[in-house]
C-alpha positions in Angstrom: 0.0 0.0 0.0 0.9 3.7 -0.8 1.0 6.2 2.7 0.5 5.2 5.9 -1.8 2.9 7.7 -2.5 6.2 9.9 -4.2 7.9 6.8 -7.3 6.2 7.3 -8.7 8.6 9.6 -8.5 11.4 7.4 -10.5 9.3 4.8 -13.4 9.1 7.8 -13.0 12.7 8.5 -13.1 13.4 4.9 -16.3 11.2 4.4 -17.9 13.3 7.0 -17.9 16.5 5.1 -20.7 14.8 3.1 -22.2 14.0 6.0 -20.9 10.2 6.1 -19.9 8.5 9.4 -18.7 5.1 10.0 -20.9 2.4 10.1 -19.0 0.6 12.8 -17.9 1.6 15.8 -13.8 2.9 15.1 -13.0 1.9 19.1 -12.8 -1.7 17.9 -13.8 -2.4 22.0 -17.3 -1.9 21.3 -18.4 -4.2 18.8 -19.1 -6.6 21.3 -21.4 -4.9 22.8 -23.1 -3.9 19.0 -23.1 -7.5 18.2 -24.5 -8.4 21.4 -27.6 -6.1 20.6 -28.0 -7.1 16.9 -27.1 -11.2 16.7 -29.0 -14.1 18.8 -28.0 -15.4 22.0 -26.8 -18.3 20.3 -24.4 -17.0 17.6 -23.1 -14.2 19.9 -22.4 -16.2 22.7 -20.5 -18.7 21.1 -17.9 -16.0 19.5 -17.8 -14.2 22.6 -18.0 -16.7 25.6 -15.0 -18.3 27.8 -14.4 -21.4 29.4 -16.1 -21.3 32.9 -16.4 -18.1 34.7 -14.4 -16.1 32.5 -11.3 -15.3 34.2 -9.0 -16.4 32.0 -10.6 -14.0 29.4 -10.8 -11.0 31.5 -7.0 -12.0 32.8 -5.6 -11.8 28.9 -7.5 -8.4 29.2 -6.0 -7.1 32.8 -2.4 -8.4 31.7 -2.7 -6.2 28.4 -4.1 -3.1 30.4 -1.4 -3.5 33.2 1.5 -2.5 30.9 1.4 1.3 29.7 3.8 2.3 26.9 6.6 4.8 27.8 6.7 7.5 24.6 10.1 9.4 23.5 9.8 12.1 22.0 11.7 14.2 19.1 12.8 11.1 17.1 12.0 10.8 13.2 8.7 8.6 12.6 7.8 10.5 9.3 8.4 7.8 7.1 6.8 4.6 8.6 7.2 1.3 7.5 4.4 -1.5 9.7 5.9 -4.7 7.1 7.9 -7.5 8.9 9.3 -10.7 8.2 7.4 -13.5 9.3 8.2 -17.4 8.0 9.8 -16.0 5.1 7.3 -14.2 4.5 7.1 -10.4 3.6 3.4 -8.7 5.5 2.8 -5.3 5.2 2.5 -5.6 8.8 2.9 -8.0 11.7 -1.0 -9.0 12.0 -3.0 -12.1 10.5 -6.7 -13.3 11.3 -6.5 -15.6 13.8 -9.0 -19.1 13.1 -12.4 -18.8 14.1 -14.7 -21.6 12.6 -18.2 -21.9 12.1 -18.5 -18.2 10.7 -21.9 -18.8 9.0 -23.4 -18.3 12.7 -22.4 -14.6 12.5 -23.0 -13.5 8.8 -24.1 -15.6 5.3 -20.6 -14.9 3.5 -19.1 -16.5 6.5 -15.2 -17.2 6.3 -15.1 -16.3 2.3 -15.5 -12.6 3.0 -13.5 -12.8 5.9 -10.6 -13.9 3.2 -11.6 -11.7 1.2 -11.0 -9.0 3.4 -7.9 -10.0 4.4 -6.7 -10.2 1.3 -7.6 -7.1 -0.3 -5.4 -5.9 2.8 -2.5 -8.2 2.2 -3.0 -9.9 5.6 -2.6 -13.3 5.8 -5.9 -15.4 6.7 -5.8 -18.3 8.8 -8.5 -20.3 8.3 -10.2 -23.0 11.0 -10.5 -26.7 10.5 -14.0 -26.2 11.7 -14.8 -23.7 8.8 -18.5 -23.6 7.4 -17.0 -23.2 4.0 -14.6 -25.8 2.0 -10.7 -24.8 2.1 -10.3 -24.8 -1.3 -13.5 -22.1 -1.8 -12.0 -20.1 0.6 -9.0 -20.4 -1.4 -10.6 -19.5 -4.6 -11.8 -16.2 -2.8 -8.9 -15.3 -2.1 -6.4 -15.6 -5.6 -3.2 -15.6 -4.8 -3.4 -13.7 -1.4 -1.8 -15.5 2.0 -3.6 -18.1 3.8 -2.9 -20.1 6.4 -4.2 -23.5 7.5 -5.4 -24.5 11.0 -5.5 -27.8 11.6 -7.5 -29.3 14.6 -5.7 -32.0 14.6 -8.3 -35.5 13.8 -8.0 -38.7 15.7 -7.6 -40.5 11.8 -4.7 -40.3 10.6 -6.1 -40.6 6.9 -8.4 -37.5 7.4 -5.4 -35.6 8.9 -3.1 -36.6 5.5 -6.2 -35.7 3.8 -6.4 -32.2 4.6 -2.9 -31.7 4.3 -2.8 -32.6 1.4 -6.1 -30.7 0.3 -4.4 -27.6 2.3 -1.1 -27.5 0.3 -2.7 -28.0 -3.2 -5.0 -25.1 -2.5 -2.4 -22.8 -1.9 -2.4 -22.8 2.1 1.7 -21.8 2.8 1.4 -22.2 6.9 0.3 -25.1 8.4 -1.1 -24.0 12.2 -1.6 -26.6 15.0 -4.1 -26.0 17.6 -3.0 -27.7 20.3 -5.2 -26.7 23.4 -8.4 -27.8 22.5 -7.8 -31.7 22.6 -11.4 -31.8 24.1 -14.0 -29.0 24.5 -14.1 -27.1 27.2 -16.8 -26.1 29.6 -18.6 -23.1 28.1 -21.6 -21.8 30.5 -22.8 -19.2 27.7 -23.4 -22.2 24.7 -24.3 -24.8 27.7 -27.2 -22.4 28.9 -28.6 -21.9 25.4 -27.3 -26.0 24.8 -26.0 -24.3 21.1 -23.6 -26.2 19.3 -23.4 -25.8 15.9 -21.7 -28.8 15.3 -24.2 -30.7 16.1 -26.1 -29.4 13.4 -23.7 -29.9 10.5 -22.1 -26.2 11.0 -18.5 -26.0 11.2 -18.0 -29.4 9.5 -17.4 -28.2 6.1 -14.0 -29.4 5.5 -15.0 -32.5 6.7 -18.2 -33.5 4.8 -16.1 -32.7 1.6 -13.5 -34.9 3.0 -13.2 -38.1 0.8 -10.8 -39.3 3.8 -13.8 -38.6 6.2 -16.6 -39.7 4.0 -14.9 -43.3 3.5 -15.8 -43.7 6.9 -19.8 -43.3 6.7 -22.1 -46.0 5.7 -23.8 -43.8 3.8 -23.3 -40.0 2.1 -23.6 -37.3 3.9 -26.5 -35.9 2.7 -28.2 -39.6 3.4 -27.4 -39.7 6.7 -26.3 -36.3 8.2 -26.6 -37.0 11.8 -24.4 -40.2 11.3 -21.6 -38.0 9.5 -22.1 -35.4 12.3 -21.5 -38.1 15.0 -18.7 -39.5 12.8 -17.2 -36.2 13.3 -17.3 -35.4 16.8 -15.7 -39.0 17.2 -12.9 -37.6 15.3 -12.7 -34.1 15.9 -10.3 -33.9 18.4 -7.7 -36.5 20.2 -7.1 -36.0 23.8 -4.3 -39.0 23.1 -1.5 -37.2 21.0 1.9 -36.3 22.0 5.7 -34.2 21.5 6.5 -37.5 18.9 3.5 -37.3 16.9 4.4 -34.3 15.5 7.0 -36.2 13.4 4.1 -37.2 11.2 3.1 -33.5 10.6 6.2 -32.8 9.9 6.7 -35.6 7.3 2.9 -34.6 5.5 3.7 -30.8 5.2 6.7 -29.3 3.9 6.1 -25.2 4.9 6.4 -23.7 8.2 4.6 -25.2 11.1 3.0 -23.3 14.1 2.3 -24.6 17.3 -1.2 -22.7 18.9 -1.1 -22.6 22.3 1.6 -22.6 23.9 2.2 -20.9 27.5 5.0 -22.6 29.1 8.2 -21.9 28.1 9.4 -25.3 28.3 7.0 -26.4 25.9 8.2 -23.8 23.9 11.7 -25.1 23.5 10.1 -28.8 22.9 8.7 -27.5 19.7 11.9 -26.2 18.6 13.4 -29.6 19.1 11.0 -31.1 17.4 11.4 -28.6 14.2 8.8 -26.6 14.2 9.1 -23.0 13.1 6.8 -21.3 15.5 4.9 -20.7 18.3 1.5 -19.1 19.0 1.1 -17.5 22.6 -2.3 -18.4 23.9 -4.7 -19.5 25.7 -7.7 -19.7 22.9 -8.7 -16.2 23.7 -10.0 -18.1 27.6 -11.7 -20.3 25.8 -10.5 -23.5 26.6 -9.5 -23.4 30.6 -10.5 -21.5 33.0 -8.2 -20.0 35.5 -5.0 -19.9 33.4 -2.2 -17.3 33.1 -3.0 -14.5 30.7 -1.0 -15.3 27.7 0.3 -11.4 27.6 2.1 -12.9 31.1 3.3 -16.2 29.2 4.2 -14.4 26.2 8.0 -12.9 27.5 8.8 -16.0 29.3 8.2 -17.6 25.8 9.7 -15.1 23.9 13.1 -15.1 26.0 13.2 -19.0 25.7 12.8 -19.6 21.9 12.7 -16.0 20.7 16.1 -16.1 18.6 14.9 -19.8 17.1 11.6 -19.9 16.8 8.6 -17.0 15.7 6.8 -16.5 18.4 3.1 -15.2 17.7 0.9 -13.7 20.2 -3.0 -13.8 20.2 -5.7 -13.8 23.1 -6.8 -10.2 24.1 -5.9 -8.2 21.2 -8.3 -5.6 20.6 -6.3 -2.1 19.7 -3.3 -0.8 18.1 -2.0 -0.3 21.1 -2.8 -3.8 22.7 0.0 -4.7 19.2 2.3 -2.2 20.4 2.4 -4.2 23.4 2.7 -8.0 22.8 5.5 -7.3 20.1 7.1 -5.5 23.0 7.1 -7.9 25.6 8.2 -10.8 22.6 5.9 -11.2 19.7 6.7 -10.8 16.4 3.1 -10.7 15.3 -0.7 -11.2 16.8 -3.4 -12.5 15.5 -6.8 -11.1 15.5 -9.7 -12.9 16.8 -12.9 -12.0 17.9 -13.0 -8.5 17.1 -13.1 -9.2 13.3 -16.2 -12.1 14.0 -17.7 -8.9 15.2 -16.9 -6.8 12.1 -18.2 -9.8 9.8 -21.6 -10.3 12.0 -22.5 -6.3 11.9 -21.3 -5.1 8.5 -19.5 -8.9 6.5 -16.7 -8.3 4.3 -17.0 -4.1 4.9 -17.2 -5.4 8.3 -13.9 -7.1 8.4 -12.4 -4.5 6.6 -13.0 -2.2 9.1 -11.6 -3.8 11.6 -8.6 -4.2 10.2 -7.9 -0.7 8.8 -9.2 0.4 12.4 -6.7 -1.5 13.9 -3.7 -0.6 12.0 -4.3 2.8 11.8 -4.3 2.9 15.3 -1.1 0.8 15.5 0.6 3.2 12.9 -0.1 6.0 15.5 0.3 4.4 18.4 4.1 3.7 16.8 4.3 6.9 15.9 3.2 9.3 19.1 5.2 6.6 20.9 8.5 7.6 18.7 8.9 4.4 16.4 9.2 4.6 13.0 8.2 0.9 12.6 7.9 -2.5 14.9 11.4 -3.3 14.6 13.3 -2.4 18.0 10.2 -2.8 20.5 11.3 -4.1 23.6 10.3 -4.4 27.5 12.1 -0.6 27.7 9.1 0.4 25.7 6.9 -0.4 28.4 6.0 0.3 32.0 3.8 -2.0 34.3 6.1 -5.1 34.4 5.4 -8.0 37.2 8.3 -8.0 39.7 
């Protein structure tokens, strides 16, 4: 892109001397609260509900908030530059959309215009195992832009060279392993409306198209859906893996892999070992368990352990530029974007998602930039005040 990320608010100001304001919210913290008033219980509460009571959630948030950034002042951030190197890959800047399946519950065009809007920003889509659209029509909607695959990682070993397989020949460069989530957690919010879209053939996309998968009904899918649904959740996850089966990843997929999930530093140096290329920090956003460090409190220990061997990612909390400033000072070399864009896409689809993404790195352009950086190179704990002892 031409200028700065930063010029986006004068295009809003310059809207409004027609008399044009945004349609979304540009303090990307209240979408939630927008999406709560305009999507059902159902659909909202998966997106934005946490394992248990919530605390891990609200920790990411308190652990984000608790370090302020330190400006200096009178140093040259004219000419700004957002674009890292990530995976040996160029971005124009150090942010991807994290995997959320099922994204039919929050608008019709679902993870396609998601993708879509990713690309026509040149930031790299990740897209979720448990997407209501195929992988390679995701694909398609995107050309030649940069997507990522997450892989929930199956119980069948056939299904998991299957998508793979399917994932590489449809352009996929980044292979990302969810590891946390080797069972569902407890989730009051969808347990008090008893919503699971799974259960209702949503999120299986990628399966149902499987020919892996399918060779394991009795019947098509469309004969017998609630068998290939129960085939699914049989599969879906596999509480029974460990450190040495990642050797079979490795030997089906020949990009970078990324390890979601990771807190512990230790487990952080076990995926180097094992060759991977990266770690994300995170806790699934506090989805997953309740009562676990925030991952902005992980995400140093990590980054100090593997930092110079592996790229360490952040996601779980990030919700403005200057939440980006932040975890690529304490470690990160990029975040990923969760929630807030589900909310763009629910409110407003593709535009939706757009927004949210300009919003985000416009703010993060300034943020740089009133904090006296010229770009994210250089961030570093000096940048920030707040620590823990």
């Amino acid at each position: 892109m031409t200028g700065h990320w930063a010029d986006f608010q004068y295009e809003i100001y310059l809207n409004g001397m027609t008399g044009a304001v945004p349609r979304l919210p540009t303090d990307l913290t209240r979408l939630e609260e927008v999406t709560e008033r305009r999507l059902g219980p159902g659909p909202f509460g998966y997106v934005a509900g946490s394992a248990g009571d919530g605390s891990t959630a609200r920790a990411n948030r308190a652990a984000l908030d608790r370090r302020r950034i330190v400006p200096r002042m009178l140093r040259d951030v004219h000419g700004r530059d957002l674009s890292v190197e990530l995976l040996g890959r160029r971005l124009p800047a150090p942010l991807a959309l994290a995997p959320v399946g099922v994204l039919s519950i929050m608008h019709p065009g679902a993870e396609s215009a998601a993708a879509r809007a990713a690309a026509a920003r040149g930031v790299p889509y990740i897209l979720s195992s448990a997407s209501s659209t195929p992988m390679e029509q995701v694909a398609e909607a995107m050309g030649d832009s940069e997507r990522w695959f997450q892989l929930y990682w199956p119980k069948d070993p056939e299904v998991t060279r299957s998508f793979l397989g399917r994932a590489r020949a449809s352009g996929y460069s980044v292979l990302v392993v969810t590891l946390d989530t080797p069972l569902l957690s407890w989730r009051p919010r969808d347990l008090d409306q008893a919503y699971l879209p799974f259960l209702h053939g949503v999120g299986t996309a990628n399966y149902f198209t499987d020919p892996a998968f399918r060779s394991g009904l009795a019947k098509p899918v469309a004969e017998d859906p609630n068998a290939a649904v129960m085939h699914f959740v049989g599969m879906f996850a596999d509480p029974a893996k460990t450190w040495p089966d990642l050797a079979f990843l490795r030997e089906h997929w020949d990009g970078p892999i990324v390890l979601k999930g990771i807190l512990h530093p230790d487990d952080a140096r076990r995926a180097a070992e094992a060759g991977m290329d990266g770690v994300v920090v995170s806790n699934h956003g506090g989805r997953q368990l309740a009562g676990a460090v925030a991952a902005a409190d992980a995400l140093p220990h990590v980054a100090r352990a593997v930092g110079d061997r592996l790229a360490v990612l952040f996601d779980s909390g990030i919700r403005t530029g200057a939440d980006v400033f932040k975890a690529l000072a304490l470690g990160a070399r990029a975040v990923l974007l969760g929630r807030p864009y589900a909310y763009g896409l629910g409110l407003d689809g593709q535009a939706g998602v757009d927004h949210v993404i300009r919003c985000l790195l416009a703010e993060f352009d300034l943020t740089l930039a009133l904090s006296g950086h010229a770009g994210p190179a250089g961030l570093g704990a000096s940048d920030l005040a707040g620590e823990p002892a």
